[in-house]
C-alpha positions as CSV (number, residue, x, y, z in Angstrom):
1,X,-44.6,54.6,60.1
2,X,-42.6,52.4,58.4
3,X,-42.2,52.2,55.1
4,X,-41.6,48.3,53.4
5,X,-40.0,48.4,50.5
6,X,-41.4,45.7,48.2
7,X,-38.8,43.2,46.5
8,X,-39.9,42.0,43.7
9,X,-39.3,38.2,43.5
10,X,-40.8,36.3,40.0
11,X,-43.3,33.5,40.9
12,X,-42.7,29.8,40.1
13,X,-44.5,30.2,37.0
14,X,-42.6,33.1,35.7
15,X,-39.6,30.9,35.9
16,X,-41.1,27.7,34.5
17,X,-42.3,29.4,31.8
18,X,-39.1,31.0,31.4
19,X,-37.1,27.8,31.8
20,X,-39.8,26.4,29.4
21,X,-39.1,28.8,27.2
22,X,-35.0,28.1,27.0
23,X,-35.5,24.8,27.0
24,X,-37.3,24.8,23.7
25,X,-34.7,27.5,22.3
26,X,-32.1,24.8,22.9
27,X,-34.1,22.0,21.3
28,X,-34.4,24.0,18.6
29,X,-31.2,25.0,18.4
30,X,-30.0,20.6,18.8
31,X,-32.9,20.2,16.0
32,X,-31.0,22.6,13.7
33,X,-27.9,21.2,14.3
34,X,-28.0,17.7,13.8
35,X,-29.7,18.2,10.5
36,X,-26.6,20.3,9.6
37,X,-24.5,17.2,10.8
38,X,-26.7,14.5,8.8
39,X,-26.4,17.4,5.7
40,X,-23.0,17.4,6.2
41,X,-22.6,13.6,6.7
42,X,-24.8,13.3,3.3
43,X,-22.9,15.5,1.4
44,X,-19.5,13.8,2.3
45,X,-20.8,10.6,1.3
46,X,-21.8,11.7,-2.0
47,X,-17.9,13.2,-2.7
48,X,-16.2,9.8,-1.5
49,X,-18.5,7.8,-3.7
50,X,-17.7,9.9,-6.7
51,X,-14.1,9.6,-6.0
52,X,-14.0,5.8,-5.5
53,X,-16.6,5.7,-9.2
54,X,-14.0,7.8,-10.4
55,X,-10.9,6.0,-9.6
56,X,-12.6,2.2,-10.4
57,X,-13.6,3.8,-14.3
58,X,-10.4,4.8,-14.6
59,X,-8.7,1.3,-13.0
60,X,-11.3,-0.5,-15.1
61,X,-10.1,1.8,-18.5
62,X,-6.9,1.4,-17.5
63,X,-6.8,-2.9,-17.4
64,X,-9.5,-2.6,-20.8
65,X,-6.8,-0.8,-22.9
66,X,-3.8,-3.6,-20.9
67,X,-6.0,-6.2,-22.0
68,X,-6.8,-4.4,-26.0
69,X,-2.6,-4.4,-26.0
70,X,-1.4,-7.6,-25.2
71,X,-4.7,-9.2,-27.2
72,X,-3.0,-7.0,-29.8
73,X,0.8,-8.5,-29.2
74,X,-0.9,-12.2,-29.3
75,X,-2.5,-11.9,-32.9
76,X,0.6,-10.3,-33.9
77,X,2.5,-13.2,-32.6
78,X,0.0,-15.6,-33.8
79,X,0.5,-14.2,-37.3
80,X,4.3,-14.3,-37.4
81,X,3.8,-18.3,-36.4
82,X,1.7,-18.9,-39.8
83,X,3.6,-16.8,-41.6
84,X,6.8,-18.8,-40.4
85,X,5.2,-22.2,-41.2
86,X,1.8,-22.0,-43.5
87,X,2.0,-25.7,-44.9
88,X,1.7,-26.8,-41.4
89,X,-0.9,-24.1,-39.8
90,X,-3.2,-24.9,-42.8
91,X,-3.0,-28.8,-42.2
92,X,-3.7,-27.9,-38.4
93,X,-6.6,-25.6,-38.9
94,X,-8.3,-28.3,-41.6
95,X,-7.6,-30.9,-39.0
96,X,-9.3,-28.7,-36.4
97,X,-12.0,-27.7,-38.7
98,X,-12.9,-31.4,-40.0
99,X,-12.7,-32.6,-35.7
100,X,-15.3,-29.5,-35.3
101,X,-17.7,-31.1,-38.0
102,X,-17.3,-34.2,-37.2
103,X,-17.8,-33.3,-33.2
104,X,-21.2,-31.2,-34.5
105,X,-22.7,-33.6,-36.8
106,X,-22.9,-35.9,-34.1
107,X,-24.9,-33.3,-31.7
């Protein structure tokens, strides 16, 4: 008699199943991933915007206080020319003054 030894071989749909299986481990596994990437994508976007906000506020305070100084050094300046000549600035501004009413009343 002779004996067969019996090899065990797994049927197609052992290993469609099993392929099946994998196959959604790794889709998973993609799935999980990109939303990591897009979290991570997010997250940098959020730091660059505060550092660009950050650096325009400051640019923007920066050119507020430039302009605050040299309005500052122009009505200083301004000042020194009246107090030079304050016959003729007062005959200028009541010339000025009497063209404004005169260019109002008319309106």
């Amino acid at each position: 008699m002779s004996v067969k030894h019996k090899v065990s071989h797994p049927s197609a749909g052992e290993v469609f199943s099993s392929d099946m299986e994998e196959l959604s481990e790794s889709f998973s596994q993609i799935r999980s991933d990109a939303k990591q990437l897009v979290k991570n994508a997010l997250d940098s976007g959020h730091s660059g915007v505060s550092a660009v906000r950050e650096k325009a506020v400051s640019g923007v305070q920066r050119g507020i206080s430039g302009l605050k100084e040299m309005g500052g050094n122009s009505l200083d300046s301004f000042g020194k020319r009246i107090a030079k000549r304050p016959f003729t600035s007062a005959m200028i501004a009541l010339g000025a003054g009497f063209m404004l009413a005169k260019w109002m009343r008319r309106r």
